[in-house]
C-alpha positions as CSV (number, residue, x, y, z in Angstrom):
1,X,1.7,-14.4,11.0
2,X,-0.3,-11.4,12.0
3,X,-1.0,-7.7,10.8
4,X,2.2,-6.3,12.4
5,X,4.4,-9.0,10.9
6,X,2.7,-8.2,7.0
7,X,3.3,-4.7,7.6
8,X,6.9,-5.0,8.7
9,X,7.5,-6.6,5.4
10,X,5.8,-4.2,4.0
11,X,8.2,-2.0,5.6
12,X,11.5,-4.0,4.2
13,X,9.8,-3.3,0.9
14,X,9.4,0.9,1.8
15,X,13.1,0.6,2.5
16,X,14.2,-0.6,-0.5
17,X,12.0,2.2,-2.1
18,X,14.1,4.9,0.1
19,X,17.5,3.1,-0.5
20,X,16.7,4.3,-4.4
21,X,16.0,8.0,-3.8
22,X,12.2,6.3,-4.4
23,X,8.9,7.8,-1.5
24,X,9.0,4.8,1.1
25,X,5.8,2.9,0.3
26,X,5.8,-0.9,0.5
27,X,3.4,-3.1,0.0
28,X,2.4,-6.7,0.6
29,X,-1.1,-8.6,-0.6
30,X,-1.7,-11.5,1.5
31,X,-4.5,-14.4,0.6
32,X,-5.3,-17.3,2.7
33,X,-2.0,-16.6,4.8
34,X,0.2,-16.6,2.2
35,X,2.4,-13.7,0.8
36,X,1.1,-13.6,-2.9
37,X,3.3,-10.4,-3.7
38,X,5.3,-7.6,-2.3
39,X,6.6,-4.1,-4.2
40,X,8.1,-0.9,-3.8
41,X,7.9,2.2,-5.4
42,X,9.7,2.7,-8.5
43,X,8.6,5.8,-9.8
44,X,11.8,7.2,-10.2
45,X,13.6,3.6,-11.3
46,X,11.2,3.4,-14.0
47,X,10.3,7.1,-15.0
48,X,6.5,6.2,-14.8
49,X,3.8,7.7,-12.7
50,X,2.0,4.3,-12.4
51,X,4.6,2.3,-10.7
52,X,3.7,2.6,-7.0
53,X,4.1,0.0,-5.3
54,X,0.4,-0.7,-4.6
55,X,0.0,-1.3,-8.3
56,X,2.8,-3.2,-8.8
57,X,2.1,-5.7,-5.8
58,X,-1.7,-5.8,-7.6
59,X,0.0,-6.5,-11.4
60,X,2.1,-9.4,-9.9
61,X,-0.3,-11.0,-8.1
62,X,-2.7,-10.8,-10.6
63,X,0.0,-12.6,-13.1
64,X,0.7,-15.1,-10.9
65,X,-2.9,-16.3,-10.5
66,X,-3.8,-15.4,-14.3
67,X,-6.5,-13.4,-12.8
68,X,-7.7,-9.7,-12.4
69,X,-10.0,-10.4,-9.2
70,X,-7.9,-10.5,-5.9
71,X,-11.1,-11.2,-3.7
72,X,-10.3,-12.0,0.1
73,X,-7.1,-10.9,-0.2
74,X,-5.8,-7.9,2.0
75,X,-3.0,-5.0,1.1
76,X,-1.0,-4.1,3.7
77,X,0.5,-1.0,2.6
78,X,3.0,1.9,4.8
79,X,0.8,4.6,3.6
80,X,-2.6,5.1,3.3
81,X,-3.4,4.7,-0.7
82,X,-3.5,7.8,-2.7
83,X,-7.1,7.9,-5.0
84,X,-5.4,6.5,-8.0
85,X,-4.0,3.4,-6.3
86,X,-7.4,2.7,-3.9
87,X,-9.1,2.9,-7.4
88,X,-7.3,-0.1,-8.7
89,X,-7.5,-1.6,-4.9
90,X,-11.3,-1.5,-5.3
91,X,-11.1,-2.5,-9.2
92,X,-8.9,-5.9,-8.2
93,X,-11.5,-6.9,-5.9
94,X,-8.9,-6.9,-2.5
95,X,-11.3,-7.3,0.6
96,X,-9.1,-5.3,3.1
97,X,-6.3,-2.5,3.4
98,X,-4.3,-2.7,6.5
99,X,-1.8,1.0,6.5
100,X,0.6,2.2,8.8
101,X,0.3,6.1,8.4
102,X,-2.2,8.6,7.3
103,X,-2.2,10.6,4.3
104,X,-1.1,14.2,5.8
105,X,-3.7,15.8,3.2
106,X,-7.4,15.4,4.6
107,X,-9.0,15.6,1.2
108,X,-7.1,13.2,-0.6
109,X,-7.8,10.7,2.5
110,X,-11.4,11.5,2.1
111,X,-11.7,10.8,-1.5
112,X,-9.8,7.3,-0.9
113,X,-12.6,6.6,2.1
114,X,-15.4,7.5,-0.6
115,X,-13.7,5.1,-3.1
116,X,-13.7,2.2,-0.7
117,X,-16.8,2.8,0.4
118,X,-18.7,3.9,-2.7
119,X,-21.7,1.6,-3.7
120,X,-21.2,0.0,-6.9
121,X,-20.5,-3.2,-8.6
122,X,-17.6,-4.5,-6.6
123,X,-17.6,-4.7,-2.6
124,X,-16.2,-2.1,-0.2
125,X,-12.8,-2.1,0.6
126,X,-12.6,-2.6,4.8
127,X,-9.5,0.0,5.9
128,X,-7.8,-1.0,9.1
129,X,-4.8,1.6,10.3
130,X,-2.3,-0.7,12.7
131,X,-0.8,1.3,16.2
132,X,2.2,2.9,14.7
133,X,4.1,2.7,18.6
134,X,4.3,-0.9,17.5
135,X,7.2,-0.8,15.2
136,X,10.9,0.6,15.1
137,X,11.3,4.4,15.7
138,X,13.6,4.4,12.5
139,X,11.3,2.7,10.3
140,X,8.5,5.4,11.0
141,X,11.0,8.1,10.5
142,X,11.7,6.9,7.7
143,X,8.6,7.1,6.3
144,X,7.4,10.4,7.8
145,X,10.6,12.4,7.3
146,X,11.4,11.4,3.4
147,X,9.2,14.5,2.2
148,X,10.9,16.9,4.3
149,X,14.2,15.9,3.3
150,X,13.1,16.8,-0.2
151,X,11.3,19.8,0.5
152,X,14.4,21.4,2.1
């Protein structure tokens, strides 16, 4: 498997998120070629502000391997991490964050870059952003237009 086939699990995962009224982030953390965990949002399922779905996928995988550190693993994630999610990204050791789109506000993509690549006790995070005219035109409208439907 490679990067596009990760993120279009990662995808199945958003969808689930926008089949429950939830924003369509999925994501996937991969180690060694091997799905260790997938989530969705839940937000909104679980009335709590933590529960995106690149915290979740790090809390599972972390449980499964009765460890915090996720080194050399990669996150393949739909949207580019907010701050409090590349945070705990950097925290759990993950080596890489493949997305699909970018984070429409500059700033808040700006402070996630300085998070990744801020020098301190754990290793920068790489960021890789996959070709978006790779995958299904419903599966990127889905993820772009959600906001606007609820802005309406």
């Amino acid at each position: 498997m490679d990067d596009y086939d990760y993120m279009n699990i990662a995808l199945e995962e958003a969808r689930k998120a926008y089949d429950n009224d939830e924003v369509p982030v999925g994501a996937v953390i991969v180690l060694n070629g091997m799905i260790v965990s997938k989530a969705y949002n839940k937000k909104e399922i679980n009335q709590c502000p933590l529960d995106h779905a690149e915290l979740i996928a790090i809390k599972n995988a972390c449980k499964k391997y009765n460890n915090w550190r996720l080194s050399n693993s990669v996150m393949y994630v739909t949207l580019d991490p907010c701050p409090m999610c590349a945070s705990a990204i950097k925290q759990s050791r993950i080596s890489k964050v493949v997305y699909l789109l970018d984070n429409k506000n500059k700033n808040v993509s700006k402070i996630v870059d300085n998070i990744f690549t801020m020098e301190d006790a754990n290793v920068s995070v790489e960021k890789v952003k996959l070709d978006i005219s790779k995958f299904k035109n419903e599966d990127i409208k889905m993820l772009s237009s959600f906001f606007k439907s609820k802005r309406i």
